[in-house]
C-alpha positions in Angstrom: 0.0 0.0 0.0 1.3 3.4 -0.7 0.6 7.1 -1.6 3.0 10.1 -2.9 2.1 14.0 -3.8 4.2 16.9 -4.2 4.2 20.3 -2.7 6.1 23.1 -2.9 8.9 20.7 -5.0 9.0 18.4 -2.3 7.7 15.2 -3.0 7.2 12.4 -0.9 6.1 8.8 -1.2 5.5 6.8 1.9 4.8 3.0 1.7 3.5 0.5 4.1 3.3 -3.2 4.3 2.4 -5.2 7.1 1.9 -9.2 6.9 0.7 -11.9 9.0 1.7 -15.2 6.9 0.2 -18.2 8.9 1.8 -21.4 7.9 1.0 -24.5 5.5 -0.8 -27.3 7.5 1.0 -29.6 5.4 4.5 -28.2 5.9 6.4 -27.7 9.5 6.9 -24.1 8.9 6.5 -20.8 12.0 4.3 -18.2 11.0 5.9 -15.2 10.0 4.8 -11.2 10.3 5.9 -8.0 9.1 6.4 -4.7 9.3 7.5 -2.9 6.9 7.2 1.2 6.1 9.7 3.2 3.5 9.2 6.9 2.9 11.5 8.5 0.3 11.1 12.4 -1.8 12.9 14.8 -3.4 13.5 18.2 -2.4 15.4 20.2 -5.2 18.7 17.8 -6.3 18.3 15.4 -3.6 16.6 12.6 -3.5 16.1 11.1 0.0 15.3 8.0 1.4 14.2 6.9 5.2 13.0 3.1 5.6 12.0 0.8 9.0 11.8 -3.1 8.3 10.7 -6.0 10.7 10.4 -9.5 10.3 9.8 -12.2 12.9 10.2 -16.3 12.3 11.5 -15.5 8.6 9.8 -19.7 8.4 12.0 -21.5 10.4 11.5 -25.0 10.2 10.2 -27.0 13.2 11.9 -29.9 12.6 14.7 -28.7 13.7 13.7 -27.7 16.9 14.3 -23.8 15.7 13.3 -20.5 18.1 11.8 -17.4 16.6 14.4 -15.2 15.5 13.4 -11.7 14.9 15.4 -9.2 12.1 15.0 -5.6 12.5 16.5 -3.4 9.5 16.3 0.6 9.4 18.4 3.6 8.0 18.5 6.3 5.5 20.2 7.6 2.6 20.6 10.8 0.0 22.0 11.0 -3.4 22.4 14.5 -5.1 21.9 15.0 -8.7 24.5 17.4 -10.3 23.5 18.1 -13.1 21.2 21.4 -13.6 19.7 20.2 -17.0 17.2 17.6 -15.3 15.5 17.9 -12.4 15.9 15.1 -9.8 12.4 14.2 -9.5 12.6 13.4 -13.2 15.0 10.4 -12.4 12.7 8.8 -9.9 9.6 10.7 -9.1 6.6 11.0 -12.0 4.4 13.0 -10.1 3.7 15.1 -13.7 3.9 15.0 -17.4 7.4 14.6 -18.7 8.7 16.7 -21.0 12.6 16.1 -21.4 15.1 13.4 -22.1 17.9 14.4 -19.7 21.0 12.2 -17.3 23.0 13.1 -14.2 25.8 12.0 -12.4 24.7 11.4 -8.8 26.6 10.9 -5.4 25.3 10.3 -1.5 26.2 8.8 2.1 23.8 6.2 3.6 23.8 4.9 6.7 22.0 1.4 8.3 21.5 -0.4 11.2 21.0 -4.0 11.6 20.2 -6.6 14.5 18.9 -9.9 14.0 18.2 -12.0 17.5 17.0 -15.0 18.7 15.2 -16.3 21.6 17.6 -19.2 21.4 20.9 -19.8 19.1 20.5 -18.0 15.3 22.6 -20.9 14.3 20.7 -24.4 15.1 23.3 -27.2 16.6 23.0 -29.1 13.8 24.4 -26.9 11.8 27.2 -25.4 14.2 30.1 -27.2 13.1 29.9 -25.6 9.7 29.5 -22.3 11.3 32.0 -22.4 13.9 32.4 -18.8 15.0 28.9 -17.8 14.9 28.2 -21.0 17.8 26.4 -19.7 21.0 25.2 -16.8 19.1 22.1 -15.1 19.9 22.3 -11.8 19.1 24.1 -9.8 15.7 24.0 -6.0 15.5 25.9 -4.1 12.7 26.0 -0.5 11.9 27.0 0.4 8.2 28.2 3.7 6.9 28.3 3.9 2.9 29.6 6.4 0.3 27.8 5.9 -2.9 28.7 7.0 -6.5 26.1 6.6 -9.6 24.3 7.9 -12.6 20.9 8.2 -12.9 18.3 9.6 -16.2 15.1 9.7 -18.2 14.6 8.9 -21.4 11.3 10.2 -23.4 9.9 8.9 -26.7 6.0 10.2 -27.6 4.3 8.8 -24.6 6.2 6.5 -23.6 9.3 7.0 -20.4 12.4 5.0 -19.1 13.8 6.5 -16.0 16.1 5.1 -13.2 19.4 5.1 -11.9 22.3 2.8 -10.6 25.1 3.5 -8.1 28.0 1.7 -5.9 28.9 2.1 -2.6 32.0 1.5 -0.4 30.7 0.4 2.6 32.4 0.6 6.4 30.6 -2.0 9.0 30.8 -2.4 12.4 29.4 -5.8 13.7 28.9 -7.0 17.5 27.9 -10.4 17.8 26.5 -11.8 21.1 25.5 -14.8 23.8 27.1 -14.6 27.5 30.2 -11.8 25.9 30.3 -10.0 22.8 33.0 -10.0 20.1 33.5 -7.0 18.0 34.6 -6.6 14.1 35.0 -4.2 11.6 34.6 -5.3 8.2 34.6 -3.6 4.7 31.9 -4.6 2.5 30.5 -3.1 -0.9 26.5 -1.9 -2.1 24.6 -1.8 -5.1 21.6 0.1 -5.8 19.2 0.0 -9.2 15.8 1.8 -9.1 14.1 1.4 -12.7 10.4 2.7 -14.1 8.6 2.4 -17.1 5.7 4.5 -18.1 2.7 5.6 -20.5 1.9 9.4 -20.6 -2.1 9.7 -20.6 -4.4 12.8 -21.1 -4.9 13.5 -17.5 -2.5 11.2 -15.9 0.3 8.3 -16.1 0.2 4.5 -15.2 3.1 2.5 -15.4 5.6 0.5 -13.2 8.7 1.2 -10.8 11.1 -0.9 -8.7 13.8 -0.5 -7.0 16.6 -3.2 -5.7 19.1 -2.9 -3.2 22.0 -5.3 -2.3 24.3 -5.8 0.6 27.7 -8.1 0.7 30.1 -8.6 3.5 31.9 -11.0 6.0 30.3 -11.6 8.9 32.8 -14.2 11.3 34.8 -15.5 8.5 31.1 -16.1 6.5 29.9 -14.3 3.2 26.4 -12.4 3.8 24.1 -11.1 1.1 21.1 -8.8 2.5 19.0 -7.2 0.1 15.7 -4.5 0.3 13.2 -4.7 -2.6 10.0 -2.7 -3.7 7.9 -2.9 -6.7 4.5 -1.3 -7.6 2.3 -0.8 -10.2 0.5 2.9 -10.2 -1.7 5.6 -11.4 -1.7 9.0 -10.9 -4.8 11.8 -11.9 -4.1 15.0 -12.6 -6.9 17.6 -11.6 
């Protein structure tokens, strides 16, 4: 579910998901809930971004005698365009009728936090051997810092638009990992970031579609972790 406007050049989009999946009688699966809410706008050359995710029991398998863990992900994050010749809103934002085919170069910080826990072990015995240093774990926090480089654009032919961007970031991580002590690391790591649309120009409006993808990769104890943050929507906006 989600809604955006504009006003006074600042735009703003704020979406909302919130789940309760129940499982499969015919599988040995938890139940699993979410909460998730991301909020991101434009205000002049920057695009801004602000996002708060939770998940609890991710379906854990009770076969294998599993506790709930619960992951909680939140942070934020700006790029600025640089180029004059195209309006940042125009890379991202279709909040009116496009007019101009136009590219910038963009750069930004981000900045995350991270903390996945367990009412137990995150890592099941049976599995410990193969993850030695993460054994006796029940808590991981990490706190990510990220400097981000990328080029972003819109494209116009008739009615119809592309717009998007891409970028790379150079990560810096700090990661505590916890049961009785805690054991501290810091760990470079690297982000990638595409956000793509396609539209249709209409008399009074535009429909089309827009996602965005977000990746994650590090070390965490000696073991390779992927996170990633997704969103995808169809929509329609009137124009009175």
């Amino acid at each position: 579910l989600g809604i955006d406007t504009e006003y006074f050049g600042l735009g703003v989009e704020f979406t909302d998901g919130v789940g309760d999946k129940k499982p499969d009688e015919s599988d040995y699966r938890s139940p699993s809930n979410v909460y998730d809410i991301q909020v991101s706008g434009i205000k002049d050359q920057v695009l801004w971004d602000i996002y708060y995710q939770k998940y609890s029991g991710l379906y854990i398998e009770k076969e294998f005698d599993q506790n709930e863990l619960i992951s909680t992900n939140f942070g934020f994050g700006f790029l600025y365009a640089f180029e004059s010749n195209i309006e940042a809103k125009k890379i991202l934002k279709n909040l009116e009728h496009q007019k101009q085919t136009g590219y910038s170069w963009l750069v930004g910080a981000s900045v995350n936090r991270n903390i996945l826990k367990s009412t137990d072990e995150i890592v099941p015995g049976q599995f410990s051997e193969k993850f030695k240093e993460l054994q006796n774990i029940d808590k991981i926090e990490t706190n990510s810092f990220s400097l981000d480089l990328g080029w972003g654009g819109q494209y116009i032919w008739n009615n119809v638009f592309i717009n998007g961007l891409v970028t790379i970031g150079l990560v810096y991580q700090e990661q505590k990992l916890f049961n009785k002590d805690y054991k501290s690391y810091n760990e470079p790591a690297s982000s990638n970031n595409i956000e793509l649309g396609f539209g249709y120009k209409l008399k009074r409006g535009l429909t089309g579609l827009s996602a965005k993808f977000q990746t994650f990769n590090t070390k965490l104890a000696e073991q390779e972790i992927n996170q990633s943050r997704t969103k995808s929507y169809f929509y329609y906006r009137h124009f009175f």
